[in-house]
N, CA, C and O atoms as a MOPAC input file, in Angstrom:
PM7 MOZYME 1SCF
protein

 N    185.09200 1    11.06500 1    90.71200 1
 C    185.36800 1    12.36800 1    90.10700 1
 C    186.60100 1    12.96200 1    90.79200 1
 O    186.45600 1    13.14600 1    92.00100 1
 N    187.47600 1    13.21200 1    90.40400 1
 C    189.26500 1    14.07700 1    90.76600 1
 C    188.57400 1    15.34500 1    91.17600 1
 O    187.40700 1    15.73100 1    91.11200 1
 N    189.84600 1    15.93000 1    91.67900 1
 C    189.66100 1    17.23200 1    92.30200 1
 C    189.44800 1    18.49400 1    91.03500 1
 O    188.66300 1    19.44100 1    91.08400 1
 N    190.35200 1    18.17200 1    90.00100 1
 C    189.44000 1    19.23400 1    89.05300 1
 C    188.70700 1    18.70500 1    88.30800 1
 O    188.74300 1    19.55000 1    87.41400 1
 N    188.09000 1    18.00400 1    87.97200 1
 C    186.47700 1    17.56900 1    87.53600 1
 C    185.85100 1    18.20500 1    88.47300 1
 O    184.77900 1    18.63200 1    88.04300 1
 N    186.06400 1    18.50300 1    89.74000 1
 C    185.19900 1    18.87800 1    90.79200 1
 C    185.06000 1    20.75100 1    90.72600 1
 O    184.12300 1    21.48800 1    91.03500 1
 N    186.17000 1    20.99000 1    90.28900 1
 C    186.87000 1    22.07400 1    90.39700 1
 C    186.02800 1    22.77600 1    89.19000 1
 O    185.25400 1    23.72400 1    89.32500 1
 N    186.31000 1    22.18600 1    88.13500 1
 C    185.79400 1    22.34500 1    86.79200 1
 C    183.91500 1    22.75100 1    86.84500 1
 O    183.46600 1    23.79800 1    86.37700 1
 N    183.01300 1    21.61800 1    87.54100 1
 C    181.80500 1    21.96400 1    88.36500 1
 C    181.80000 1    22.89300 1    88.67100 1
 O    181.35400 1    23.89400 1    88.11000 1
 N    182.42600 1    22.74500 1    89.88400 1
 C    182.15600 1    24.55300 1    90.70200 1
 C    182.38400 1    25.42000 1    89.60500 1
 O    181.28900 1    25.67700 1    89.10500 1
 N    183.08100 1    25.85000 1    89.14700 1
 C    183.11700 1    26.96100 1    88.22700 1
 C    181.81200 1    27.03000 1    86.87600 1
 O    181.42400 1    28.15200 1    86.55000 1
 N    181.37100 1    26.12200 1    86.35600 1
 C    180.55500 1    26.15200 1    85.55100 1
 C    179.10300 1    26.75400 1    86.37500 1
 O    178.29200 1    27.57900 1    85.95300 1
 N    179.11400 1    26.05600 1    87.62000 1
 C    177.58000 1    26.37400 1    88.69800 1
 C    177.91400 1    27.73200 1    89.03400 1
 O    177.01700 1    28.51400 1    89.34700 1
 N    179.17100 1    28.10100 1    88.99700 1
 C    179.22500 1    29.27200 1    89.76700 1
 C    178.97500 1    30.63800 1    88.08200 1
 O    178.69900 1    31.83700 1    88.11900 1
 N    179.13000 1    30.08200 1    87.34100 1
 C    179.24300 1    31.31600 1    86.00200 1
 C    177.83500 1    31.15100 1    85.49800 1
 O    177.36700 1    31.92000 1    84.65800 1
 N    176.79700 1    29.60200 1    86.29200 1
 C    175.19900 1    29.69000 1    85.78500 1
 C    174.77200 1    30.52300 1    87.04800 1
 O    173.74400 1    31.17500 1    86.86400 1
 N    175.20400 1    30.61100 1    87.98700 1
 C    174.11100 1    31.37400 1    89.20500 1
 C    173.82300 1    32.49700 1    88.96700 1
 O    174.62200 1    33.25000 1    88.41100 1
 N    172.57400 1    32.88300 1    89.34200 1
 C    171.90800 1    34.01500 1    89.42000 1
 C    172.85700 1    35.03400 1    90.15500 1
 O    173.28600 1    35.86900 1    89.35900 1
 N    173.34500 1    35.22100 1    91.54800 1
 C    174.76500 1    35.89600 1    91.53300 1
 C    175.13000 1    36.46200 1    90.55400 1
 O    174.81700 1    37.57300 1    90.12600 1
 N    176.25500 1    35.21500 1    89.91200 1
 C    177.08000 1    35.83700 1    88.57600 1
 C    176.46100 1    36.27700 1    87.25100 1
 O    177.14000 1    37.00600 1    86.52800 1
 N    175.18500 1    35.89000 1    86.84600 1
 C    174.47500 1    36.55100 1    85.92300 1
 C    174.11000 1    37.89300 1    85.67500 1
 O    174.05900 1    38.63700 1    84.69600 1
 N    173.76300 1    37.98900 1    87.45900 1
 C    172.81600 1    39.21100 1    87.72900 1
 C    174.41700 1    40.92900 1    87.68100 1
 O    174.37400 1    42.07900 1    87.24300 1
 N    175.71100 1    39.95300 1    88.51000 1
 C    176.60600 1    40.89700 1    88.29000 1
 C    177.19800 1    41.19200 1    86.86200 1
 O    177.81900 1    42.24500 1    86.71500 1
 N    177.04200 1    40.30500 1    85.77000 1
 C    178.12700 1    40.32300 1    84.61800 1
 C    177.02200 1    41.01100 1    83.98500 1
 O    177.47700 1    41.77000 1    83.13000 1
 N    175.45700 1    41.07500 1    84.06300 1
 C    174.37000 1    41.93200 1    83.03300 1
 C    175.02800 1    43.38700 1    83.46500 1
 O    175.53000 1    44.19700 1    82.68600 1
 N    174.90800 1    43.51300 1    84.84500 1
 C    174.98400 1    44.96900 1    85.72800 1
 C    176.35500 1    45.79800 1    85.10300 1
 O    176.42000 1    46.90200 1    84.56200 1
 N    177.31800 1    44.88400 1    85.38300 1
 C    179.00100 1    44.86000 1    84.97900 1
 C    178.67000 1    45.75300 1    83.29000 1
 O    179.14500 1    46.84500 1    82.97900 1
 N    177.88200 1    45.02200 1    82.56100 1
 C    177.89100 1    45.45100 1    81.29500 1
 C    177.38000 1    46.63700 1    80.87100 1
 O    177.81200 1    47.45000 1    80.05400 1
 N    176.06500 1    46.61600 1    81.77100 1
 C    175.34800 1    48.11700 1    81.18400 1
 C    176.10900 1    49.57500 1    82.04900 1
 O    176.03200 1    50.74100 1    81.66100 1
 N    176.74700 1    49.12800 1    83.15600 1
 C    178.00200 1    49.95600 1    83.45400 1
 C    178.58100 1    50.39900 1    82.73500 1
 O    178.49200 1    51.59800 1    82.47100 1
 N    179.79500 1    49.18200 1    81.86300 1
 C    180.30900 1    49.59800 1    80.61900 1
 C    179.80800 1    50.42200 1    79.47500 1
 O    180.49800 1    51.34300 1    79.04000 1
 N    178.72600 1    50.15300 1    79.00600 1
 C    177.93100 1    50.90000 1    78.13500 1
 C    177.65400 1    52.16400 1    78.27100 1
 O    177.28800 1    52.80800 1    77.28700 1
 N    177.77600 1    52.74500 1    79.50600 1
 C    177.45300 1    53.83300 1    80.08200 1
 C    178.11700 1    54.49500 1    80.45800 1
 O    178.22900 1    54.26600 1    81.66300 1
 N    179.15300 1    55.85500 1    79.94700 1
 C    180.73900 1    56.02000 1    80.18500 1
 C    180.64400 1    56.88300 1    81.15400 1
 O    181.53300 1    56.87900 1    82.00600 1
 N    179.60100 1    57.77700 1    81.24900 1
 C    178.71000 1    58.91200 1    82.42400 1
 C    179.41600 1    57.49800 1    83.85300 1
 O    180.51200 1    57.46000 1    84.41300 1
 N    178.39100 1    56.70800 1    83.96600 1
 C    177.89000 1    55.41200 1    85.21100 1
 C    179.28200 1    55.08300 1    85.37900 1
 O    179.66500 1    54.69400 1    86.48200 1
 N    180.24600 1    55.21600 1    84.22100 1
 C    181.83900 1    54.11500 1    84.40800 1
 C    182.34000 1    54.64900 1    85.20500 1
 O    182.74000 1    54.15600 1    86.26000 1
 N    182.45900 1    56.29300 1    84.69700 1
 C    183.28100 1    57.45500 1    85.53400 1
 C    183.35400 1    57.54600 1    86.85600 1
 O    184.30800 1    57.61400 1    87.63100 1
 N    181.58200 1    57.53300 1    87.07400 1
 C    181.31000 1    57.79700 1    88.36500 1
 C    181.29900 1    56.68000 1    89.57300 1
 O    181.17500 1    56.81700 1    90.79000 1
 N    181.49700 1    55.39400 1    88.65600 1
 C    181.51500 1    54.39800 1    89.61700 1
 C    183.41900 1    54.15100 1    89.66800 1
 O    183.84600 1    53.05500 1    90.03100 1
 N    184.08000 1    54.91300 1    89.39800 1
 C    185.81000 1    55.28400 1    89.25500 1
 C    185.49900 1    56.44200 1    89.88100 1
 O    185.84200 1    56.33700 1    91.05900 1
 N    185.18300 1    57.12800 1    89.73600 1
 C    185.26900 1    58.02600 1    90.97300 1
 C    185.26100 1    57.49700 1    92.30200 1
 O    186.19600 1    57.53100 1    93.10100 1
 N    183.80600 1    56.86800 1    92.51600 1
 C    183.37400 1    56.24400 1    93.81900 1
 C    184.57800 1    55.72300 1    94.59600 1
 O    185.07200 1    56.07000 1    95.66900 1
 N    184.95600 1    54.57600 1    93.52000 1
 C    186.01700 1    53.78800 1    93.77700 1
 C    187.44800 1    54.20500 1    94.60700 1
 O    188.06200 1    53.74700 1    95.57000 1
 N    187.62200 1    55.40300 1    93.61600 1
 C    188.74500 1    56.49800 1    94.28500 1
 C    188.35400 1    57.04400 1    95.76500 1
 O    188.78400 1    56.90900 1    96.91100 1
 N    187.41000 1    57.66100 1    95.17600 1
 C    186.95000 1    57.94800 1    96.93400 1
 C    187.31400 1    56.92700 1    97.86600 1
 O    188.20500 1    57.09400 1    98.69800 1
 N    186.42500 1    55.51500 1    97.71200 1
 C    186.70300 1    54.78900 1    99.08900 1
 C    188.04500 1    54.56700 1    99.59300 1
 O    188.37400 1    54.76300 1   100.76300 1
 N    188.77600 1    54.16800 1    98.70800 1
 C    190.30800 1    54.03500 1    98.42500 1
 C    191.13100 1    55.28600 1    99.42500 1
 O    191.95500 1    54.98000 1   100.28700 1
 N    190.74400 1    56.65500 1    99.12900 1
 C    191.08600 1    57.39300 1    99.68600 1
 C    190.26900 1    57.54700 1   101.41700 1
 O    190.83000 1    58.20500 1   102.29300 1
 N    189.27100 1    57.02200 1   101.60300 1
 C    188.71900 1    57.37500 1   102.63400 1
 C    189.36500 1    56.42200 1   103.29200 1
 O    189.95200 1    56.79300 1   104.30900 1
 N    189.44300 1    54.99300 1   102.92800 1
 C    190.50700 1    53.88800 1   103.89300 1
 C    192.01900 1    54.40600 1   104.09000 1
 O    192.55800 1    54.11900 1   105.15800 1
 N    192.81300 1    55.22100 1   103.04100 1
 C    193.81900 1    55.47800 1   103.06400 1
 C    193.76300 1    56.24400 1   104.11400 1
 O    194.61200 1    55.96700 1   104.96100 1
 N    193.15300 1    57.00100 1   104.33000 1
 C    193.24300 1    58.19000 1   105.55500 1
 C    192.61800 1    57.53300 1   106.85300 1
 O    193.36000 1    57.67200 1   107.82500 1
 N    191.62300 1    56.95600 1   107.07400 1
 C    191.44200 1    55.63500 1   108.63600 1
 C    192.80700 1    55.31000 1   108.78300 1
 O    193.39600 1    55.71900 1   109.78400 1
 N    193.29100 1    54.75800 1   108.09000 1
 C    194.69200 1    53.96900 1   108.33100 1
 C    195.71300 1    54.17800 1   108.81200 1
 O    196.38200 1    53.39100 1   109.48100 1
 N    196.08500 1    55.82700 1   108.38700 1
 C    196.90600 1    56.53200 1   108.78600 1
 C    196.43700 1    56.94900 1   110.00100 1
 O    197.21400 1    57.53900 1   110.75200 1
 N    195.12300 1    56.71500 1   110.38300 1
 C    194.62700 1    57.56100 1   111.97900 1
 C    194.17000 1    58.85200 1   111.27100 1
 O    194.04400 1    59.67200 1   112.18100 1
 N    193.84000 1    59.47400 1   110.02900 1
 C    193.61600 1    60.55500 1   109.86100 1
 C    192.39400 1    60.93800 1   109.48000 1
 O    191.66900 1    60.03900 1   109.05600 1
 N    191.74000 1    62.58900 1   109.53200 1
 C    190.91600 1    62.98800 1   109.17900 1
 C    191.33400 1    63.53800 1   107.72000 1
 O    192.31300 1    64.14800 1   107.28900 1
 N    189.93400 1    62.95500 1   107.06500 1
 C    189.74300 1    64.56700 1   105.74500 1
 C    189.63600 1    65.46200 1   105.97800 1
 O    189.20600 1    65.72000 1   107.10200 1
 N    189.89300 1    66.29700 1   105.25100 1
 C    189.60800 1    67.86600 1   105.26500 1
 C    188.18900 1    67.68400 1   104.56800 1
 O    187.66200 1    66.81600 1   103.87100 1
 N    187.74900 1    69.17200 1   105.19600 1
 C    186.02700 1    69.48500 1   105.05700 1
 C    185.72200 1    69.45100 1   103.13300 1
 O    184.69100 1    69.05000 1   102.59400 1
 N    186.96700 1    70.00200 1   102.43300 1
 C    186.48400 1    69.98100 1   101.15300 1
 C    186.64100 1    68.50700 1   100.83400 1
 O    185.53600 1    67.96700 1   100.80200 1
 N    187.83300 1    67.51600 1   100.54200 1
 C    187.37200 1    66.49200 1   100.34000 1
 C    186.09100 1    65.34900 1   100.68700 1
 O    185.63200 1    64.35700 1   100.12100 1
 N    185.77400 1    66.20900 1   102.13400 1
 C    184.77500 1    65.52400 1   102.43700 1
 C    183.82500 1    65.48600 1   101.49600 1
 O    183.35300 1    64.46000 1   101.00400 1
 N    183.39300 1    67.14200 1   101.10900 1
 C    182.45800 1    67.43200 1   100.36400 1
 C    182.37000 1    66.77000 1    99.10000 1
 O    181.34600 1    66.24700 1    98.66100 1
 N    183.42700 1    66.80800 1    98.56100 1
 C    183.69100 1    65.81200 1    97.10900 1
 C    183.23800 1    64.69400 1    97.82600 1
 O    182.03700 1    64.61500 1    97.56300 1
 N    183.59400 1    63.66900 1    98.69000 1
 C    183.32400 1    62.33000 1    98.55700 1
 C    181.75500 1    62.19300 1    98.74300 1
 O    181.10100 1    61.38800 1    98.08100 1
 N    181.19400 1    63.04300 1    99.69900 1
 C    179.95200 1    63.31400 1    99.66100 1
 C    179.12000 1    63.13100 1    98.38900 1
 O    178.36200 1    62.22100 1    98.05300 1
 N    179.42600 1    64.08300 1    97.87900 1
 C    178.32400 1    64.35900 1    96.53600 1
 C    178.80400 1    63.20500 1    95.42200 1
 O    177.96900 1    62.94000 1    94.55700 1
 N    179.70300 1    62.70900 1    95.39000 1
 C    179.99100 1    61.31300 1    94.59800 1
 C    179.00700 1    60.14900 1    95.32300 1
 O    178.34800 1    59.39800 1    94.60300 1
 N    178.96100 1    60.06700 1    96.47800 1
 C    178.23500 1    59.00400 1    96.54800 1
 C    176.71000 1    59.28800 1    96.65200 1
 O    175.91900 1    58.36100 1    96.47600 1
 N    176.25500 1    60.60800 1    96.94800 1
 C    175.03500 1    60.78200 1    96.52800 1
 C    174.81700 1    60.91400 1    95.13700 1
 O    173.67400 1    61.30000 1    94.89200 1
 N    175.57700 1    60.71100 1    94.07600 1
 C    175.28900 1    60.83300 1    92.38200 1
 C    175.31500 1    59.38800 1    92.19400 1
 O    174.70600 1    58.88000 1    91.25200 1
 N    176.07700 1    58.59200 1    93.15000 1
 C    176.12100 1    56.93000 1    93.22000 1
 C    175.03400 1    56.56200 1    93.62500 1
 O    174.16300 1    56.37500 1    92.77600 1
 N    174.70600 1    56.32500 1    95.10300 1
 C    173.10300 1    56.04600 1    95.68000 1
 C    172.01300 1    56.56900 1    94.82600 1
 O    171.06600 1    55.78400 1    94.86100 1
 N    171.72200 1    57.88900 1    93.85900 1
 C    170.98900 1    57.93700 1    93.25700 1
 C    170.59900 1    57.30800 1    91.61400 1
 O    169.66100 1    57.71100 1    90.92600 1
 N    171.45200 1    56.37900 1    91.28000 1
 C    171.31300 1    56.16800 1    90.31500 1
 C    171.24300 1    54.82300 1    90.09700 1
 O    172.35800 1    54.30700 1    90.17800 1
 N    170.09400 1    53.82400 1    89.77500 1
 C    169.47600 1    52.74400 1    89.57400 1
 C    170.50300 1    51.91900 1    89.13000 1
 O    170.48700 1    50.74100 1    89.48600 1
 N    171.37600 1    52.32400 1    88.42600 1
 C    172.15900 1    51.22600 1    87.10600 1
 C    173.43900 1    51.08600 1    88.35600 1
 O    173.99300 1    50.05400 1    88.73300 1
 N    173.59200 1    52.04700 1    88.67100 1
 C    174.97300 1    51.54100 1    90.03000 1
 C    174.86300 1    51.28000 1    90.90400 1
 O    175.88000 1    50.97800 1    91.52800 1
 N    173.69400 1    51.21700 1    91.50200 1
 C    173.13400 1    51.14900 1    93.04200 1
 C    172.62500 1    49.70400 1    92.59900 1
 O    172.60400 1    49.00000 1    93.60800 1
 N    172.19000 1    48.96300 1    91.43000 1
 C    172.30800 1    47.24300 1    90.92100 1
 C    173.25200 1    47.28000 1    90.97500 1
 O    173.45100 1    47.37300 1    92.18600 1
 N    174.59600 1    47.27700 1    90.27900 1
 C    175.75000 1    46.82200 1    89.97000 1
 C    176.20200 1    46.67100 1    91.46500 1
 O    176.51600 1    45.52200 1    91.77500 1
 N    176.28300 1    47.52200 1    92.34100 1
 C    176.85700 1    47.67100 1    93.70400 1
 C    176.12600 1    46.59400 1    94.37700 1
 O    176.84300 1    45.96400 1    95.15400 1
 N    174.83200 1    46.17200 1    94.30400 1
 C    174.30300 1    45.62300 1    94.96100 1
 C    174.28400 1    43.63300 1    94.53900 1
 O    174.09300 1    42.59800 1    95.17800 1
 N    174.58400 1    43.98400 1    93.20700 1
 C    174.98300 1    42.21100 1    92.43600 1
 C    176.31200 1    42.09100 1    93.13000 1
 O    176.61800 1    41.16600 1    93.88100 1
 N    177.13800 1    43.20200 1    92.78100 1
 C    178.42300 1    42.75700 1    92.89800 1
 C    178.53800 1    42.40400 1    94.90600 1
 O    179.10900 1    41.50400 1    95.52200 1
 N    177.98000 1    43.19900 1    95.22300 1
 C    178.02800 1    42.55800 1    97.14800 1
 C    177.31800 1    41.29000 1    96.85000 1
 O    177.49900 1    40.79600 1    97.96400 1
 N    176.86600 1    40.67400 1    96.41900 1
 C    176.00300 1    39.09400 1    96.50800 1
 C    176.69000 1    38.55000 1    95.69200 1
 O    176.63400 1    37.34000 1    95.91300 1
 N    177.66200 1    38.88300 1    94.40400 1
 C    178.74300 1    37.79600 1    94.13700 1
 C    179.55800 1    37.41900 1    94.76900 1
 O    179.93900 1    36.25700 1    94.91300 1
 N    180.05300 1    38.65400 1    95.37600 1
 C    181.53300 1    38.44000 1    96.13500 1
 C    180.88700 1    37.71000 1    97.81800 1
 O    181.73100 1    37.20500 1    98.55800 1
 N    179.44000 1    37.73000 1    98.25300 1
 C    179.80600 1    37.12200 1    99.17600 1
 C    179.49500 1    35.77300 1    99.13800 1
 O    179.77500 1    34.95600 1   100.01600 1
 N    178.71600 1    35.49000 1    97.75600 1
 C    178.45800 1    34.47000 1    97.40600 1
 C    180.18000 1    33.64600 1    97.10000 1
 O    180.36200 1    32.44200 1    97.28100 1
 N    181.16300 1    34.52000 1    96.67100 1
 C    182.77200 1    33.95400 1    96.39900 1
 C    183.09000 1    33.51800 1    97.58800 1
 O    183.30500 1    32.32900 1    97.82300 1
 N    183.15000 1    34.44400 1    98.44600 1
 C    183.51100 1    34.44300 1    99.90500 1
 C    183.16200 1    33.41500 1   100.57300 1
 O    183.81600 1    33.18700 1   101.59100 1
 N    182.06400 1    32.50900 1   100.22300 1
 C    181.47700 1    31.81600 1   101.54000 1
 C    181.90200 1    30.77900 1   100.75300 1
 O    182.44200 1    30.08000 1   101.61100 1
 N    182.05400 1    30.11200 1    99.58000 1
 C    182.55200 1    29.22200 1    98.58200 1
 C    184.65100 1    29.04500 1    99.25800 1
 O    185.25900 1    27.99500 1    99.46600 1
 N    185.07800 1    30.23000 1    99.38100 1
 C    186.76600 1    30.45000 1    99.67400 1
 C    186.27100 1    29.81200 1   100.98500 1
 O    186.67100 1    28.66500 1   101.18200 1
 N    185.36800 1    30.43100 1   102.03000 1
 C    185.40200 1    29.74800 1   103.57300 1
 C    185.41000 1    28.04300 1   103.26200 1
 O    186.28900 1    27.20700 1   103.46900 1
 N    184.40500 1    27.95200 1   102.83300 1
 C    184.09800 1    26.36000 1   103.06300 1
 C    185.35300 1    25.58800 1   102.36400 1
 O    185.56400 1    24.39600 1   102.58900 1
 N    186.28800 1    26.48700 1   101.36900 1
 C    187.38300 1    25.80100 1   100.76100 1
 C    188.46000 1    25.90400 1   101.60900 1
 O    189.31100 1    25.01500 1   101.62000 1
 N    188.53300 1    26.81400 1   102.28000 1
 C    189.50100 1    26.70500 1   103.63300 1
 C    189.54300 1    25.64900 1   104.61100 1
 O    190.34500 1    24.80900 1   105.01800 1
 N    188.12000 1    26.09900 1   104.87000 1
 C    187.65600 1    24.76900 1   106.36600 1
 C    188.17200 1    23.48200 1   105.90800 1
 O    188.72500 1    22.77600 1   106.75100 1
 N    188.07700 1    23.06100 1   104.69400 1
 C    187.90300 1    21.84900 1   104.58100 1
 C    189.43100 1    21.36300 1   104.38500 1
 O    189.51900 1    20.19400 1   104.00900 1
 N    190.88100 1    22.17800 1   104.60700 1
 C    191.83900 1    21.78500 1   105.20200 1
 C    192.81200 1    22.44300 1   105.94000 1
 O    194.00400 1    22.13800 1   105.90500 1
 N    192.12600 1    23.73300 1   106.90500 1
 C    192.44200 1    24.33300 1   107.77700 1
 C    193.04300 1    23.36500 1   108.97500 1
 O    194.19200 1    23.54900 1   109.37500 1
 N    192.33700 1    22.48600 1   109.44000 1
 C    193.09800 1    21.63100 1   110.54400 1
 C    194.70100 1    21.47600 1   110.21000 1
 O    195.73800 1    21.69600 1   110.83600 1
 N    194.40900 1    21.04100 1   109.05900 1
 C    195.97200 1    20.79300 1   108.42700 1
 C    197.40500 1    21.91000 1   108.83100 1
 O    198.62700 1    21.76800 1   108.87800 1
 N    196.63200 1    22.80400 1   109.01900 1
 C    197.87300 1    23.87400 1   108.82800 1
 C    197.82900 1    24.77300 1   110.60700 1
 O    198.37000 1    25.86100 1   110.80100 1
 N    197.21600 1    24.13700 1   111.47200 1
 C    197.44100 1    24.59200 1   112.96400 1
 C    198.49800 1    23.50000 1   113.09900 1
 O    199.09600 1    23.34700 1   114.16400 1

């Protein structure tokens, strides 16, 4: 079997796993839900902005705090995003550990 026959595999096992099933159902009823879309674009913004400001060495101010606050408590409280958040961390580390082992296996090569 060649490297994409192999290649070709992985990707078919990887679009049957429970992982990717469980994120592309979650992914969808997100979509369906323009309230859940918003707020998981909000979220998004938030973190974005909360790394932007670590980075710089900086603090928020007390009102943005408050906004990022109550976004992620409207996030943590709500079943349909608190799945989606929680498929999507077990796809991506399920991706992640798939990219490691594709590294390792010609990392020597490149010290």
């Amino acid at each position: 079997m060649g490297v994409n026959d192999t290649a070709t595999k992985l990707a078919n096992e990887i679009k049957n796993s429970k992982e990717y099933k469980s994120f592309k159902k979650n992914m969808a009823e997100i979509k369906n839900d323009k309230e859940c879309e918003k707020l998981l674009t909000d979220y998004r913004k938030a973190q974005v902005q909360i790394q932007n400001f670590a980075m710089r060495n900086q603090q928020l101010d007390k009102r943005t705090m408050s906004k990022i606050d109550i976004i992620q408590k409207k996030v943590y409280s709500n079943k349909k995003l608190c799945d989606y958040l929680n498929s999507e961390q077990k796809f991506t580390t399920m991706m992640n550990n798939i990219n490691k082992i594709l590294a390792q296996a010609v990392e020597k090569d490149y010290k």
